[in-house]
N, C-alpha and C positions, 0 to 999 in steps of 0.2 A: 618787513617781510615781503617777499614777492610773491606775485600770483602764483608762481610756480611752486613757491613753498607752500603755500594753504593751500594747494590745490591737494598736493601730496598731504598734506597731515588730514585734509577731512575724506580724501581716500582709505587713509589709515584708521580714520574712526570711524568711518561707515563699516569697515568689516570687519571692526573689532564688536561694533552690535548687531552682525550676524553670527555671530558664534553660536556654535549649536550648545544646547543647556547642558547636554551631557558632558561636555569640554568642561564647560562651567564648573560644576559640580565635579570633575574629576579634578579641577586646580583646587578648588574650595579645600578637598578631602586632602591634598596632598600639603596645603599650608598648613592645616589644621595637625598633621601630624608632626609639622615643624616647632610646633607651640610648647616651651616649656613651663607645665604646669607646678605652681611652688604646693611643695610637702605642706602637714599640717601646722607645724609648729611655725614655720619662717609664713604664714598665712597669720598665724595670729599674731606673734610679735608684729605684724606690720598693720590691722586691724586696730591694734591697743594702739601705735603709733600715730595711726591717723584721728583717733578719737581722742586720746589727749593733746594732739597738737590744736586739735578742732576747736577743743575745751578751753585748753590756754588763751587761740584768737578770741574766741567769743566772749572772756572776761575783759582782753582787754580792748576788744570793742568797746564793748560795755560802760569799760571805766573810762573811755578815749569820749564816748558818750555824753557821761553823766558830768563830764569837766567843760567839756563845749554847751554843753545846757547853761551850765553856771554860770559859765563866762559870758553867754547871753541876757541870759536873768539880770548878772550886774550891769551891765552893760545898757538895757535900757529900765 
């Protein structure tokens, strides 16, 4: 990169952190309305989703666990 490029990109962020707040908060509001929020039911099927796949890893952590213990145990 040449001086002449970082000169221009920390030009470009210096006045991107004088933005007035009000700017700020008027992009916030207007992403926020981009946001599509999931209904109730497709919120739960994906709840139950994440908690039984949680449940699955964590037995077979578990048993991933309790076999590398063993194979320690005989091992010394």
């Amino acid at each position: 990169m040449t001086r002449k490029e970082s000169e221009v990109m920390g030009d470009t962020a210096n006045t991107l952190e004088k933005a007035p707040k009000k700017s700020w908060f008027k992009g916030l509001k207007s992403e926020f309305k981009k946001i599509i929020w999931p209904d109730k039911e497709s919120l739960a099927k994906q709840t139950v989703a994440v908690v039984v796949i949680s449940t699955i890893l964590a037995i077979v952590i578990g048993i991933v666990d309790q076999i590398v213990k063993l194979g320690i145990k005989i091992i010394l």
